[in-house]
N, CA, C and O atoms as CSV, one atom per row, in Angstrom:
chain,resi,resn,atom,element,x,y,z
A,1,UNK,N,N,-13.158,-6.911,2.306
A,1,UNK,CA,C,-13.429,-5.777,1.446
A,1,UNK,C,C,-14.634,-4.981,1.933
A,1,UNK,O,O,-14.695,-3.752,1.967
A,2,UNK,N,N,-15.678,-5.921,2.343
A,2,UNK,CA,C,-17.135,-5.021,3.001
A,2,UNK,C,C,-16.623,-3.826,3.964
A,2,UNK,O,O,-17.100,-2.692,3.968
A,3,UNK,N,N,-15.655,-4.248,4.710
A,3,UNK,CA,C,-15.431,-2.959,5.538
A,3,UNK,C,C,-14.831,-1.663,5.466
A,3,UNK,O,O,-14.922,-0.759,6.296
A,4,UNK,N,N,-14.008,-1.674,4.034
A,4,UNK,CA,C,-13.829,-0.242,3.122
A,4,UNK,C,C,-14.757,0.356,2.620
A,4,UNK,O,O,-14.614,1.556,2.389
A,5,UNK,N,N,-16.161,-0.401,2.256
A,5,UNK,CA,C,-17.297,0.563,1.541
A,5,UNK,C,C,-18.071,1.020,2.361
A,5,UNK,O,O,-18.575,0.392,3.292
A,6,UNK,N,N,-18.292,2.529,2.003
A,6,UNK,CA,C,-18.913,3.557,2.249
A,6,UNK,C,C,-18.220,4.564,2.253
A,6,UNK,O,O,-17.042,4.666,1.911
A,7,UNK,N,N,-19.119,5.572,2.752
A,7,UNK,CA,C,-18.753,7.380,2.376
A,7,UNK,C,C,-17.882,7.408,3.619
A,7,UNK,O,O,-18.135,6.841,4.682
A,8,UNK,N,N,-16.548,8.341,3.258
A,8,UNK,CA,C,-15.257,8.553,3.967
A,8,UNK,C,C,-14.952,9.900,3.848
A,8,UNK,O,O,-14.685,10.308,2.718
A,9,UNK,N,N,-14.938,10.621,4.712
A,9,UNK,CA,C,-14.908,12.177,5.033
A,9,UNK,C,C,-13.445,12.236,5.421
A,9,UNK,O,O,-13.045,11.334,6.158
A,10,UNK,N,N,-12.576,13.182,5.025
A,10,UNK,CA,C,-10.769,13.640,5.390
A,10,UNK,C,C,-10.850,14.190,6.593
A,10,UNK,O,O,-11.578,15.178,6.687
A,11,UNK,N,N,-10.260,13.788,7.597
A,11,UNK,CA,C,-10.393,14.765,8.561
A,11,UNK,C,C,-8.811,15.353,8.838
A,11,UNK,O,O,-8.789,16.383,9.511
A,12,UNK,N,N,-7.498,14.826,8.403
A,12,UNK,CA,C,-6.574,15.213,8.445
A,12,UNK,C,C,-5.297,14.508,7.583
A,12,UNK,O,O,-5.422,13.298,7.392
A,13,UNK,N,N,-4.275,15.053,7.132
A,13,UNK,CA,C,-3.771,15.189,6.379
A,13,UNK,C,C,-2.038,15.512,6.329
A,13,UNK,O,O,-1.722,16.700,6.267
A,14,UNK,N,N,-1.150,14.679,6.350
A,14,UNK,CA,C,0.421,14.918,6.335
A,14,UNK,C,C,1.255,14.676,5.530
A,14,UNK,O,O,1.159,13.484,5.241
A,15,UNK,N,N,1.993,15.120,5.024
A,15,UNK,CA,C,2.788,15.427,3.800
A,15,UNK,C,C,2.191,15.278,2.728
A,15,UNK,O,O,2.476,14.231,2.145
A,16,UNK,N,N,1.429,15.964,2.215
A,16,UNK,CA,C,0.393,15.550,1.187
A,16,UNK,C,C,1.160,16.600,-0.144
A,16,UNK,O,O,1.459,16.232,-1.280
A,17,UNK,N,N,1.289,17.654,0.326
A,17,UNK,CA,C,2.301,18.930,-0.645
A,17,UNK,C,C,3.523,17.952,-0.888
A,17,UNK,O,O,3.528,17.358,-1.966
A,18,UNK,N,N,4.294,17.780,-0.228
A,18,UNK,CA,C,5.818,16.992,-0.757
A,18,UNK,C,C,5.321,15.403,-1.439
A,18,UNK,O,O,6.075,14.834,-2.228
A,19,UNK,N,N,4.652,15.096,-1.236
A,19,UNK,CA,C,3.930,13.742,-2.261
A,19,UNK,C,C,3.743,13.916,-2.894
A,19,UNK,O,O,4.468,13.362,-3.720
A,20,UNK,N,N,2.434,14.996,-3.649
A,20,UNK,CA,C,2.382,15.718,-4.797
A,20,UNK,C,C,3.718,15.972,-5.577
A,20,UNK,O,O,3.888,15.523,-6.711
A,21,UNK,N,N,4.743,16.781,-4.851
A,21,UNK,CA,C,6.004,17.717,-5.636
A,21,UNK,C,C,6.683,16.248,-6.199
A,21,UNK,O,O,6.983,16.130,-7.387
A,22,UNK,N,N,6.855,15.336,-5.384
A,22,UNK,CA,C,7.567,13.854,-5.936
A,22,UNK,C,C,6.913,13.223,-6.709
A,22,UNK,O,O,7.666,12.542,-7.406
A,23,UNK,N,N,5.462,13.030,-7.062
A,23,UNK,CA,C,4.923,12.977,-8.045
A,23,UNK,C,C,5.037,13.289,-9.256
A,23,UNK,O,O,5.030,12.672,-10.322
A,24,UNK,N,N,5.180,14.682,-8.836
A,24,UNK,CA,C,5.382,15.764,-10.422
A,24,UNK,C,C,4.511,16.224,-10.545
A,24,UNK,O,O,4.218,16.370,-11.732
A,25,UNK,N,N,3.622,16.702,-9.664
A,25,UNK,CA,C,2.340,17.614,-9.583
A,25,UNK,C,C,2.901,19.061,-9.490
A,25,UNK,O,O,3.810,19.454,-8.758
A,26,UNK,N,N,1.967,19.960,-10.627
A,26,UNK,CA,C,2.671,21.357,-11.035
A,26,UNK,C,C,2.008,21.674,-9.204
A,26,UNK,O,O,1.193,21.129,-8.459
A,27,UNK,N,N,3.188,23.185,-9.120
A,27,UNK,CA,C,2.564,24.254,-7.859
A,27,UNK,C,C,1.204,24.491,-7.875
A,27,UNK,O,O,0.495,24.127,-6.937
A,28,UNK,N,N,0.711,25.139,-8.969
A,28,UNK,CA,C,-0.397,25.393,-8.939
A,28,UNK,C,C,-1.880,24.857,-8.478
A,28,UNK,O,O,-2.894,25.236,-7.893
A,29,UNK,N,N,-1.116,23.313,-9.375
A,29,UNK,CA,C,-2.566,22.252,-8.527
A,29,UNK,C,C,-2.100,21.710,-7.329
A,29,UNK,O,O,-2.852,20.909,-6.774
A,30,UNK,N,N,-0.927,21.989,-6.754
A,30,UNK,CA,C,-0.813,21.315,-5.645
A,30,UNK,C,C,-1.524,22.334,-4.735
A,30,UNK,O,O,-2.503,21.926,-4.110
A,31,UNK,N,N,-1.069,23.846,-4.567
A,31,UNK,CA,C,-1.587,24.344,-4.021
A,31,UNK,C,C,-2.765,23.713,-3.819
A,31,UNK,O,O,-3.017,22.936,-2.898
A,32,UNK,N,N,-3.670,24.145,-4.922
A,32,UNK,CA,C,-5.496,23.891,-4.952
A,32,UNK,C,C,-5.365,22.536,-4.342
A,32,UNK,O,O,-5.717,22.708,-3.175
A,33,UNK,N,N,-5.134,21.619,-4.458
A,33,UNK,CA,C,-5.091,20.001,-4.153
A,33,UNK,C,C,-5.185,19.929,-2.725
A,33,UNK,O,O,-6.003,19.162,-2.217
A,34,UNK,N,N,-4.241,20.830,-1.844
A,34,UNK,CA,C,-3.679,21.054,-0.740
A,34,UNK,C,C,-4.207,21.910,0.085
A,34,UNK,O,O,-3.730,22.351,1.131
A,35,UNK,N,N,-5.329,22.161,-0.475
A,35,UNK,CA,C,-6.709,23.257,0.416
A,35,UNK,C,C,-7.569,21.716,0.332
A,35,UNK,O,O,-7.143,20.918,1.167
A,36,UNK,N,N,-8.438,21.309,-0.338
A,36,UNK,CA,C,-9.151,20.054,-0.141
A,36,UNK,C,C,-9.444,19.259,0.884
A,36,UNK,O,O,-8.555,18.623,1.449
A,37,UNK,N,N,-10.529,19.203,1.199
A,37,UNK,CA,C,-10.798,18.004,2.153
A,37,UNK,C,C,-11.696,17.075,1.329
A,37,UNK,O,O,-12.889,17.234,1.588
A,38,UNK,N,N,-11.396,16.036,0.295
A,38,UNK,CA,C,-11.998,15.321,-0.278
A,38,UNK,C,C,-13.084,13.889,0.465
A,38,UNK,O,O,-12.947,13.457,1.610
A,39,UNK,N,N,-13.733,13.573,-0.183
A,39,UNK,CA,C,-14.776,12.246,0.415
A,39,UNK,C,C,-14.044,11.081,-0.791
A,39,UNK,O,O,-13.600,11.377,-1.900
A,40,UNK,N,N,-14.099,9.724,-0.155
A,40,UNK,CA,C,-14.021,9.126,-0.776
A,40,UNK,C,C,-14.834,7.880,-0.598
A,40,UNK,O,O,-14.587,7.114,0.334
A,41,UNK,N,N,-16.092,7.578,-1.722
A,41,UNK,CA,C,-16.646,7.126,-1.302
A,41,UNK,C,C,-16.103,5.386,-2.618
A,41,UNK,O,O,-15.858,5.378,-3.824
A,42,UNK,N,N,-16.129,4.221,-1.580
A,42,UNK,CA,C,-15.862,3.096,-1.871
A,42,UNK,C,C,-16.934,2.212,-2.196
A,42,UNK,O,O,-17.434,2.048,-1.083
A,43,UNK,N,N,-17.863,1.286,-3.286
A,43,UNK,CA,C,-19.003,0.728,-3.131
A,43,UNK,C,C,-18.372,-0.808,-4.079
A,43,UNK,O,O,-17.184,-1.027,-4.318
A,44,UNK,N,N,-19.154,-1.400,-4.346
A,44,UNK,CA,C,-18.564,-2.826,-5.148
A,44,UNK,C,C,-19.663,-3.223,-5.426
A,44,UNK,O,O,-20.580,-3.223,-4.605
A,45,UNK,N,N,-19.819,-3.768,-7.026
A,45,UNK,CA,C,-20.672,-4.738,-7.587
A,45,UNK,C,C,-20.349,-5.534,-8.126
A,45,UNK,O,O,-19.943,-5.423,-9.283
A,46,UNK,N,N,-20.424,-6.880,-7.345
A,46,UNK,CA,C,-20.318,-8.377,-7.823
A,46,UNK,C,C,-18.278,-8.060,-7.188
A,46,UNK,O,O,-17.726,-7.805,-6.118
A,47,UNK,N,N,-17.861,-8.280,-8.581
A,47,UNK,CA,C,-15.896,-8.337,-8.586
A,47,UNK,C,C,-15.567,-6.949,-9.251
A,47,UNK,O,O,-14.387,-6.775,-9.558
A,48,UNK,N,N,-16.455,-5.950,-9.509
A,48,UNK,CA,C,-16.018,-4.795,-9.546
A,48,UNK,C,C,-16.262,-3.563,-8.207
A,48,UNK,O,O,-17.290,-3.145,-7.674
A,49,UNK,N,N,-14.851,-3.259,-7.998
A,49,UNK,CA,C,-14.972,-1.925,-6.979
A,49,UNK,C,C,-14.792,-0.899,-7.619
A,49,UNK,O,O,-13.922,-0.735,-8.474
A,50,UNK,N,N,-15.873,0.144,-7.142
A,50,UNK,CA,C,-15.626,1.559,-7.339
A,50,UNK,C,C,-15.160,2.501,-6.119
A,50,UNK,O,O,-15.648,2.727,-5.011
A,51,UNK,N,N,-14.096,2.921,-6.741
A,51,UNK,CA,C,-13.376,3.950,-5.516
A,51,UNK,C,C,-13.427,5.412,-6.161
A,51,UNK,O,O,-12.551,5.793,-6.937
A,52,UNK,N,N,-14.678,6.322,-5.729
A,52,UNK,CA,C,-14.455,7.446,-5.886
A,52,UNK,C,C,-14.048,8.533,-5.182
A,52,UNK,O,O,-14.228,8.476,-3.965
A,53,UNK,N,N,-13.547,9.511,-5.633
A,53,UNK,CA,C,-13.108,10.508,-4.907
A,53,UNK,C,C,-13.384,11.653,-5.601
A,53,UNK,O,O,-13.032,11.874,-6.759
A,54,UNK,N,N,-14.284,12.690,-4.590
A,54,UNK,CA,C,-15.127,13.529,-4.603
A,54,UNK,C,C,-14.896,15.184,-3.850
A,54,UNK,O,O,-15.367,15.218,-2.713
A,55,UNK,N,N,-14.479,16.051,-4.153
A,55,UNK,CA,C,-13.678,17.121,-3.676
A,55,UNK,C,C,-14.734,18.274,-4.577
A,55,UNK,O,O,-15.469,17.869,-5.479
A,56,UNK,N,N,-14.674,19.553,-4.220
A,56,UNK,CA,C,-15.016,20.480,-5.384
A,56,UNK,C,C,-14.229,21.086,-6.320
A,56,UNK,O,O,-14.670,21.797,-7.223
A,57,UNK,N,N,-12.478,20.693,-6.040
A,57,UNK,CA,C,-12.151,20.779,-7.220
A,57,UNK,C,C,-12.455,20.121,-8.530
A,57,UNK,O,O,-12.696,20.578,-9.647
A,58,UNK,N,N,-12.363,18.804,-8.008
A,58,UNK,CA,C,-12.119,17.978,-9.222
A,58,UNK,C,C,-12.689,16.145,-8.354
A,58,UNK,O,O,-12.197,15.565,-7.385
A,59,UNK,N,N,-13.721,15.801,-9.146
A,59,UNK,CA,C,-13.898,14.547,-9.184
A,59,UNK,C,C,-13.534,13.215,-9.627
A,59,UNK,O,O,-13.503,13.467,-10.832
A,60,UNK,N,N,-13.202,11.844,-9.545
A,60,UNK,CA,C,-12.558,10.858,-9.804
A,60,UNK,C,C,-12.829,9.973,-9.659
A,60,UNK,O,O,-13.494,9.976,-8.623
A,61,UNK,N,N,-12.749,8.752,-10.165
A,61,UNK,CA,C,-13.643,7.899,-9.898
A,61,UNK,C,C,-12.885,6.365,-10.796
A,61,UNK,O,O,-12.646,6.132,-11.981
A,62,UNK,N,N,-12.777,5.902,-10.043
A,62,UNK,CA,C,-11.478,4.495,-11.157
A,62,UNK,C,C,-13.298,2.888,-10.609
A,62,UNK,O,O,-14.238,2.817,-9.817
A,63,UNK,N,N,-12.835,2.272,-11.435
A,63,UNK,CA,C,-13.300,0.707,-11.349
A,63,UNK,C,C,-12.591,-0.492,-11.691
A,63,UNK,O,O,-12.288,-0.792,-12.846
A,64,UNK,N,N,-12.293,-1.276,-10.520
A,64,UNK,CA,C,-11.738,-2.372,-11.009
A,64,UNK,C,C,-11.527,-3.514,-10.213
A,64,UNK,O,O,-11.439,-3.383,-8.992
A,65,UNK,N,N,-11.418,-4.813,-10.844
A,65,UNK,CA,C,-11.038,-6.147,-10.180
A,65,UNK,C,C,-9.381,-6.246,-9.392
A,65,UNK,O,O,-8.198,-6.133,-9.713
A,66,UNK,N,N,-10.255,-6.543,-8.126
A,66,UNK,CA,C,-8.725,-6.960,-7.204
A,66,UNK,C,C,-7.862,-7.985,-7.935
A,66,UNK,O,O,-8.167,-9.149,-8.191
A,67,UNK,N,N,-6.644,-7.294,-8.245
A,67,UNK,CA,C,-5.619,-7.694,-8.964
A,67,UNK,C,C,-5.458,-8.185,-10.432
A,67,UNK,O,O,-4.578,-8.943,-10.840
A,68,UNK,N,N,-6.570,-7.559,-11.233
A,68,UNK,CA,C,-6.091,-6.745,-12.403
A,68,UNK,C,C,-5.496,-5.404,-13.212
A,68,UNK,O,O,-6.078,-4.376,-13.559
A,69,UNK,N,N,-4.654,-5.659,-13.310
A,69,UNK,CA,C,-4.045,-4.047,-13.868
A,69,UNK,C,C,-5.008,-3.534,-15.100
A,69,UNK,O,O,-5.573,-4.133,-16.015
A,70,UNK,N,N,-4.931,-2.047,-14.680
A,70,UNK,CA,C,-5.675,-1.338,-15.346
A,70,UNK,C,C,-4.982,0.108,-15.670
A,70,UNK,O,O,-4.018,0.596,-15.080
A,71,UNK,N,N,-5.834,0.754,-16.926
A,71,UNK,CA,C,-5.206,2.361,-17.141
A,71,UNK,C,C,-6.181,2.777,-16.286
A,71,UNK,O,O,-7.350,2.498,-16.018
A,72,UNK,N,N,-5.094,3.743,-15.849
A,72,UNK,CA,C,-5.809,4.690,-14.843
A,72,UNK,C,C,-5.026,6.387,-15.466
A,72,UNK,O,O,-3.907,6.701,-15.872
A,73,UNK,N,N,-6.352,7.143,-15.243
A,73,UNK,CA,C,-5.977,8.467,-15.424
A,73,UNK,C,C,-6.193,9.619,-14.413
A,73,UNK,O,O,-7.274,10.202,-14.496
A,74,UNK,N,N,-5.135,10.110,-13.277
A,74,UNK,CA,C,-5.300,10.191,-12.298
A,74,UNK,C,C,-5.854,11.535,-11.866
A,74,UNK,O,O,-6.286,12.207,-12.803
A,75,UNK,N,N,-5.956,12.184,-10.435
A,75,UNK,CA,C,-6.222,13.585,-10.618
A,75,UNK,C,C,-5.620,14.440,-11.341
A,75,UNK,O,O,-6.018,15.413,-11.982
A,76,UNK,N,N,-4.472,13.913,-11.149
A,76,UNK,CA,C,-3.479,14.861,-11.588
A,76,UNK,C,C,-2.864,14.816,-12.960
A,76,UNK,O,O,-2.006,15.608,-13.350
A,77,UNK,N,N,-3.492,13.590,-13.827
A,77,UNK,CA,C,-3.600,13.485,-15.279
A,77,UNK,C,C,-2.358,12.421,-15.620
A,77,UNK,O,O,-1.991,12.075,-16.743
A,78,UNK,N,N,-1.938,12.095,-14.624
A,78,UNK,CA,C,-1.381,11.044,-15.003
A,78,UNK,C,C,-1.408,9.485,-15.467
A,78,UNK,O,O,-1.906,8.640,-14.724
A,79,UNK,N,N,-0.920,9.184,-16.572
A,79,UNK,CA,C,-2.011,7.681,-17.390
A,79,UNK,C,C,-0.644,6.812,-16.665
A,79,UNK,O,O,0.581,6.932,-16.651
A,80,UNK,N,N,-1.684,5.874,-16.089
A,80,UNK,CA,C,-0.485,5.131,-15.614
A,80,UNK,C,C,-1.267,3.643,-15.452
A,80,UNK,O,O,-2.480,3.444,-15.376
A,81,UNK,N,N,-0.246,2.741,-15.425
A,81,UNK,CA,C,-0.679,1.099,-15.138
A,81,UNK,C,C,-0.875,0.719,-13.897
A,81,UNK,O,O,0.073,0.528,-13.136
A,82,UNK,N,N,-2.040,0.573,-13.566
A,82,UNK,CA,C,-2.523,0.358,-11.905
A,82,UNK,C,C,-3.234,-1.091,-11.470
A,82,UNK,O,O,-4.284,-1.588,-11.876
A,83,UNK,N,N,-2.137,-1.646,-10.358
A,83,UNK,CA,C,-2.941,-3.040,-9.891
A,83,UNK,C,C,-3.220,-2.543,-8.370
A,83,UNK,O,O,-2.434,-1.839,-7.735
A,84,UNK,N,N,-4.617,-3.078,-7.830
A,84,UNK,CA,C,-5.116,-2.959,-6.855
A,84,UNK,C,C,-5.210,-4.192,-5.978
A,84,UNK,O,O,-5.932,-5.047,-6.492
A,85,UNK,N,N,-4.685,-4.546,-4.782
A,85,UNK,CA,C,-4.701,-6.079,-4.414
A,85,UNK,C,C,-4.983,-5.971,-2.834
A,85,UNK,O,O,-4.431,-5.040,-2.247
A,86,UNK,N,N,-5.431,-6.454,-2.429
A,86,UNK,CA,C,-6.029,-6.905,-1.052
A,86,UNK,C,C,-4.935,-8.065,-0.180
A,86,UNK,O,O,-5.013,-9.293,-0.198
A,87,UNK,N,N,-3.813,-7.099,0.645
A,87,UNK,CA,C,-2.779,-8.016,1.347
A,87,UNK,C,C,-3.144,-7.497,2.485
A,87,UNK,O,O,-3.353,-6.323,2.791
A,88,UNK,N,N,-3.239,-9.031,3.443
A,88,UNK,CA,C,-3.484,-9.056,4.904
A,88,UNK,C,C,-4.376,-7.847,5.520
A,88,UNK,O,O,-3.923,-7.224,6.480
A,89,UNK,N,N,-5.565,-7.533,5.007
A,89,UNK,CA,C,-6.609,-6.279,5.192
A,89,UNK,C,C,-6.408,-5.113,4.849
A,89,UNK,O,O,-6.972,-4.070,5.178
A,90,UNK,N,N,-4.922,-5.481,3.633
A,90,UNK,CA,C,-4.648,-3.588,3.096
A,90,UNK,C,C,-4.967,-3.561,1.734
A,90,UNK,O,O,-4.916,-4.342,0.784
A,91,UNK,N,N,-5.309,-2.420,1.947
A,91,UNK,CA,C,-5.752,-2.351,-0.238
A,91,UNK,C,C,-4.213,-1.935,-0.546
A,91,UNK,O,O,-3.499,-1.391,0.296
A,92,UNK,N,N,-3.982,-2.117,-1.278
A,92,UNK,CA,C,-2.532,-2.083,-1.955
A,92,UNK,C,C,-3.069,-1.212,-3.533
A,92,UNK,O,O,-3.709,-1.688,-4.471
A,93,UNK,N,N,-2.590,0.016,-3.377
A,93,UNK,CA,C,-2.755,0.665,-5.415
A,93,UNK,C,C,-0.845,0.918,-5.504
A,93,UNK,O,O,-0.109,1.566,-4.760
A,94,UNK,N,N,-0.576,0.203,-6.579
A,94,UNK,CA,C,0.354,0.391,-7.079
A,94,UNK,C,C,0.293,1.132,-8.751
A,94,UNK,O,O,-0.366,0.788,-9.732
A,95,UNK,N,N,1.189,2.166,-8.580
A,95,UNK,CA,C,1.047,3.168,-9.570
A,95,UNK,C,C,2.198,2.970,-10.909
A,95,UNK,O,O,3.325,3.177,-10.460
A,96,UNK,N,N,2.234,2.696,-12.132
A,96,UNK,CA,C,3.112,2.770,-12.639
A,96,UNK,C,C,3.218,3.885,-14.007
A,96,UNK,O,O,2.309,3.715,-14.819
A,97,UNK,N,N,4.144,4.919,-14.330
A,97,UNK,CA,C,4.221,5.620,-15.461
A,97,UNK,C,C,5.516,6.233,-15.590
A,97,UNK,O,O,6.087,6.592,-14.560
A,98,UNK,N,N,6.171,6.438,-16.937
A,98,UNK,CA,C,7.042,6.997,-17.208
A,98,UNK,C,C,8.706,6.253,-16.061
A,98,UNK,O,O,9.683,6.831,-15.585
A,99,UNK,N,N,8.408,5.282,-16.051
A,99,UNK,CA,C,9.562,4.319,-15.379
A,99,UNK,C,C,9.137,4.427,-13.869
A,99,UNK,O,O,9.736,3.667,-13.108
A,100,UNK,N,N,8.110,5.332,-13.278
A,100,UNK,CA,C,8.351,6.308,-12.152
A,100,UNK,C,C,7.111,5.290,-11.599
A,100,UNK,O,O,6.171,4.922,-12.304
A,101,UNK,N,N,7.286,4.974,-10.395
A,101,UNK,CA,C,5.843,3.578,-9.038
A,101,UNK,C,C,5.859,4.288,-7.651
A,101,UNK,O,O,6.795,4.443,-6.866
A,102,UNK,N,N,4.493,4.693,-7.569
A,102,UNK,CA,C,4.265,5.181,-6.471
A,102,UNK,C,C,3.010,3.941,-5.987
A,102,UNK,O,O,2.306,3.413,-6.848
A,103,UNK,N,N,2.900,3.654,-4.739
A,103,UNK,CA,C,2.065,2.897,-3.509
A,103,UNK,C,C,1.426,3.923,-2.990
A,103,UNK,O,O,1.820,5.061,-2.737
A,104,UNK,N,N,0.107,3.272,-2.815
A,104,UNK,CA,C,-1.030,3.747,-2.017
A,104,UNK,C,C,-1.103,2.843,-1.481
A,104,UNK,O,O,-0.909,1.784,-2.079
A,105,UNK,N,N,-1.405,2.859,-0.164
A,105,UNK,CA,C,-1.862,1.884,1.265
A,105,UNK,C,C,-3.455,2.282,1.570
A,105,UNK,O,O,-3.659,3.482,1.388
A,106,UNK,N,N,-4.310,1.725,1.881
A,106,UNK,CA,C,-5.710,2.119,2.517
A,106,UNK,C,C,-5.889,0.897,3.239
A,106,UNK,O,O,-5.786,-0.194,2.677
A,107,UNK,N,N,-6.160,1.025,4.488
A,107,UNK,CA,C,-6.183,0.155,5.909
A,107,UNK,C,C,-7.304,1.100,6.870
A,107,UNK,O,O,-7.709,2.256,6.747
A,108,UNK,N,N,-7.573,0.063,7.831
A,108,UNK,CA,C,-8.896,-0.079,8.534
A,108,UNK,C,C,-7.738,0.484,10.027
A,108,UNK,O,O,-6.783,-0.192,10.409
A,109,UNK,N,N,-8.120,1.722,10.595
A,109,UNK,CA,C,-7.718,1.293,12.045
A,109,UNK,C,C,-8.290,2.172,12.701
A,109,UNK,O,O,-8.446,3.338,12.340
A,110,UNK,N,N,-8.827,1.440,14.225
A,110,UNK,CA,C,-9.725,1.963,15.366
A,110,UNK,C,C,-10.517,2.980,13.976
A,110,UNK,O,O,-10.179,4.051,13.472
A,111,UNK,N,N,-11.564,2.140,13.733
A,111,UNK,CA,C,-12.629,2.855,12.694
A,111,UNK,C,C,-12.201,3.843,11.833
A,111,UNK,O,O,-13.181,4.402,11.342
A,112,UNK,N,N,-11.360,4.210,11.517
A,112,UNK,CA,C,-10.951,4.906,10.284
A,112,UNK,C,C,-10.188,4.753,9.084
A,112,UNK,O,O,-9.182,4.043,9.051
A,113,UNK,N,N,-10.585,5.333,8.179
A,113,UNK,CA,C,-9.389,4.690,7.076
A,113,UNK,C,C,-8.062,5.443,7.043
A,113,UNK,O,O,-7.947,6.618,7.391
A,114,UNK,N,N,-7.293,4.845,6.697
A,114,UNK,CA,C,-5.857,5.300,6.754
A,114,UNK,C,C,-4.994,5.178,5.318
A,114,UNK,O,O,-4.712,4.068,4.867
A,115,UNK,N,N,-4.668,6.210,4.756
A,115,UNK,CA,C,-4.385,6.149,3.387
A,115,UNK,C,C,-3.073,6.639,3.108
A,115,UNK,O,O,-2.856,7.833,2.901
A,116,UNK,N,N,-1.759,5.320,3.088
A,116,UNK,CA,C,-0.468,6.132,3.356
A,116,UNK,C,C,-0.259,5.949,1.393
A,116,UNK,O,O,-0.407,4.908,0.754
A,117,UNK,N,N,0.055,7.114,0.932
A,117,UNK,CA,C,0.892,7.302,0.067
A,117,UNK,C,C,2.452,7.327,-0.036
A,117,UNK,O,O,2.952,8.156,0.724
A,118,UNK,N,N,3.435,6.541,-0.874
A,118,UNK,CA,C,4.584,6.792,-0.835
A,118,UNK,C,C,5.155,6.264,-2.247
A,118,UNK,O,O,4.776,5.368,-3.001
A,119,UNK,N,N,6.479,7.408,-2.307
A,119,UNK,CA,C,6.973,7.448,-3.270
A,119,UNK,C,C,8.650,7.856,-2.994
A,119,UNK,O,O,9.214,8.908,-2.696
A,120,UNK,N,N,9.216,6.174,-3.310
A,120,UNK,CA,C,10.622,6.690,-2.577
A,120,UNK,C,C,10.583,6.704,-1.087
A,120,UNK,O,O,10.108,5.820,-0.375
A,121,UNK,N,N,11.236,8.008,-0.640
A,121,UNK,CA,C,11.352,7.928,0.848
A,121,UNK,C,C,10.365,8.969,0.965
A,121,UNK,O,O,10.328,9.413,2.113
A,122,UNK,N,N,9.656,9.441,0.272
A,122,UNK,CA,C,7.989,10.344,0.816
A,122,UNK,C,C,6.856,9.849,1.276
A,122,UNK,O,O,6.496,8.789,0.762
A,123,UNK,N,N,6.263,10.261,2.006
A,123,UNK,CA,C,5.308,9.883,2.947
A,123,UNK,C,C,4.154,10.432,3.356
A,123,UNK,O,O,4.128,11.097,4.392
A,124,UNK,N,N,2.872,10.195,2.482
A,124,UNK,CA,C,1.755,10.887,3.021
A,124,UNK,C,C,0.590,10.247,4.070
A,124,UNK,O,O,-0.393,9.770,3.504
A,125,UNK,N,N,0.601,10.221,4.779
A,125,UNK,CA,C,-0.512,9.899,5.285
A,125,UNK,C,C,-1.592,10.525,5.589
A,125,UNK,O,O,-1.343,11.447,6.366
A,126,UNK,N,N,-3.053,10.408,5.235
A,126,UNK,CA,C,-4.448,11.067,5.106
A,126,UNK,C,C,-5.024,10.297,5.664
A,126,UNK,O,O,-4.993,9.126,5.285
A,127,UNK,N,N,-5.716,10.667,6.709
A,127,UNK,CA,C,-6.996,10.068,7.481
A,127,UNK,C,C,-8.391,10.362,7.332
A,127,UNK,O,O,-8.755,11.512,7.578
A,128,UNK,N,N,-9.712,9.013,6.761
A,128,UNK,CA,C,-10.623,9.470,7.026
A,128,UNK,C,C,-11.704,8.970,8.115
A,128,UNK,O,O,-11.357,8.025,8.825
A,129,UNK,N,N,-12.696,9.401,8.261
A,129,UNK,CA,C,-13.464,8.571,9.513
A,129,UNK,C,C,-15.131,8.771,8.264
A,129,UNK,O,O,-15.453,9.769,7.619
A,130,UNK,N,N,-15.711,7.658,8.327
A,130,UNK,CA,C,-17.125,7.371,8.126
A,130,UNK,C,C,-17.501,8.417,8.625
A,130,UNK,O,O,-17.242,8.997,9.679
A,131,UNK,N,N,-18.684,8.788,7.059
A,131,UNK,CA,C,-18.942,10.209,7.358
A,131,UNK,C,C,-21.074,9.831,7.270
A,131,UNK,O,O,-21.872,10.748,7.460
């Protein structure tokens, strides 16, 4: 886990608009969403992690124990049941609301973080590098 915390700068970004639209994120904020180069900064005290995410649209910020489910209320306002779990060096966020589970992946590679979103057969992947 030590090697996810700290400040994480976006440096690039793929299918991030069609992830959103499968989501159910209106045009409007996807647009705005989809200009963004957000930070996400990761820190932990004791068995709680904080994973924030920091943009000038809109700020975010969740806390919680690896592999307890929790409400989460997302950027995009969605209340959903979220477990966070640590498999073979990947953070695993699994998303649940309205029958509808989307996966977040965040992994370590050649020094950067790698953050695949998917939902169905959609596919985002966002890269950041220690900023």
């Amino acid at each position: 886990m030590e090697a996810f915390e700290g400040t994480w700068k976006m440096i690039c970004s793929e299918g991030f608009d069609e992830y959103m639209q499968v989501v159910g994120v209106n045009f409007t904020t996807r647009k705005a969403a989809g200009m963004l180069k957000p930070n996400v900064i990761i820190s932990r005290n004791g068995d709680e992690v904080c994973l924030r995410t920091e943009s000038t649209f809109k700020t975010t910020e969740i806390k919680f124990v690896l592999g307890v489910e929790f409400d989460e209320i997302t950027a995009d306002n969605r209340k959903t049941k979220t477990v966070i779990t640590l498999e073979d060096g990947v953070l695993v966020q699994v998303q649940k609301w309205d029958g509808k589970e989307t996966k977040i992946n965040r992994e370590l590679k050649d020094g950067k973080l790698i953050v695949t979103c998917i939902m169905g057969d959609v596919r985002c992947v966002r890269t950041y590098e220690k900023a």
